[in-house]
C-alpha positions in Angstrom: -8.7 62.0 -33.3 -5.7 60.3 -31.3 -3.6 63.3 -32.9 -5.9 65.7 -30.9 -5.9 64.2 -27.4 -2.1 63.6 -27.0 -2.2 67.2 -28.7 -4.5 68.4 -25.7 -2.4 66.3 -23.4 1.3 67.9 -24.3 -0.4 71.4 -24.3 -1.9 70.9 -20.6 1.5 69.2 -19.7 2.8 72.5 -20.8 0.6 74.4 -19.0 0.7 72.6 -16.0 4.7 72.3 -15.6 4.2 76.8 -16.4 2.1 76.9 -13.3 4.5 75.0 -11.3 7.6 76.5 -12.0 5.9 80.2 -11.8 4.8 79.6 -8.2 8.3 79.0 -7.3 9.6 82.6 -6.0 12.8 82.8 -8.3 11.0 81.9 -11.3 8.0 84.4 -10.3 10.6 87.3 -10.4 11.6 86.1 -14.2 8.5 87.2 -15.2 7.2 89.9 -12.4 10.3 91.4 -11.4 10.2 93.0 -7.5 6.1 92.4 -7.4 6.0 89.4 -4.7 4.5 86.8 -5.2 0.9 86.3 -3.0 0.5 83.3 -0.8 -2.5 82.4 -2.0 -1.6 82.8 -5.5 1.2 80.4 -4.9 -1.0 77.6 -3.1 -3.6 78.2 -6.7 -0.6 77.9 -8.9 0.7 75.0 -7.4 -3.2 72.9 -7.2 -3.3 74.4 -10.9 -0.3 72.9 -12.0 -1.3 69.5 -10.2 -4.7 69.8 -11.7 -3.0 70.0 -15.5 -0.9 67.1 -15.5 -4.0 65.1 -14.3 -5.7 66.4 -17.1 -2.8 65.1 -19.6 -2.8 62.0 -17.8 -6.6 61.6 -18.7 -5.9 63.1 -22.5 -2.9 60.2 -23.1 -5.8 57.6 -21.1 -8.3 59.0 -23.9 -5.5 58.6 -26.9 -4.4 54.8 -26.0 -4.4 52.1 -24.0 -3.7 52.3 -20.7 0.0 50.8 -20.7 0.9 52.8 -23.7 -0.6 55.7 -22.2 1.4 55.9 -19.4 4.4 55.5 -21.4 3.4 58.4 -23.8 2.5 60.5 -20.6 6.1 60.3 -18.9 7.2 60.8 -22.0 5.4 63.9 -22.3 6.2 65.3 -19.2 9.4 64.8 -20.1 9.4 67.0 -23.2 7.3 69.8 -21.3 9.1 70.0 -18.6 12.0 70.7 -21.3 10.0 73.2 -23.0 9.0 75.2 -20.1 12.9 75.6 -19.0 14.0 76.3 -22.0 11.2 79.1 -22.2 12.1 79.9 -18.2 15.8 80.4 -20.3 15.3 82.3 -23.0 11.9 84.0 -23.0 9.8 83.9 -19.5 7.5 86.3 -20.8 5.7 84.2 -23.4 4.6 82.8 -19.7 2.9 85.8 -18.5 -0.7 84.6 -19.9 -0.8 81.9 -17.1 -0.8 84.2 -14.4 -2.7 86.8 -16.0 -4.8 86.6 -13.1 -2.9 86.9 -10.4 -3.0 90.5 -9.2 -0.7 92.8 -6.7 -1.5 92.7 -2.9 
C-alpha cells in the first residue's frame, strides 16, 4: 500500500511540475506553437500546478511518517522536476494531455 501512495505522490509531482512549466509562455509554445497562451488559462495552470504538489505532499504524509515524508517529498520533487525537463527537452508533446482543456481565444 505504501508502494501506491508514494506511486500517487511522484505521478501528481509530475503532473503538477507539467502544469507549472506549461503556463510559462516559452514552454506553452513547445507544445502550442503561435496559439497564445490565455490569461486565465495561465492563472488555472499555475493554482493547478500548486494544487498537485499539495496533493503529493499529502500522498508521501499518507505513505510515512511525517519526518520521513518530507524527506521523500523533496526528494520527489526533485526527480519530477527532472523528468518534466527532460520531457520539456526531448518530447513536449507527451505534455499535451494536461492542457487538453485549454482552448483558443
Amino acid at each position: 500500500m505504501k508502494a501506491l501512495w508514494l506511486g500517487a505522490a511522484y505521478l501528481c509531482c509530475v503532473v503538477g511540475f507539467g502544469w507549472l512549466a506549461l503556463a510559462m509562455e516559452s514552454h506553452w509554445q513547445q507544445l502550442r506553437g503561435a496559439q497564445p497562451l490565455p490569461a486565465g488559462a495561465a492563472r488555472a495552470l499555475r493554482v493547478l500546478g500548486a494544487v498537485g504538489l499539495f496533493a503529493s505532499l499529502l500522498a508521501c504524509l499518507r505513505a510515512d511518517h511525517a519526518s520521513m515524508a518530507a524527506l521523500v517529498w523533496v526528494m520527489l520533487l526533485a526527480a519530477a522536476a527532472l523528468t518534466v525537463a527532460l520531457t520539456l527537452s526531448w518530447r513536449p508533446a507527451l505534455l499535451r494531455p494536461l492542457v487538453g482543456w485549454v482552448r483558443a481565444d
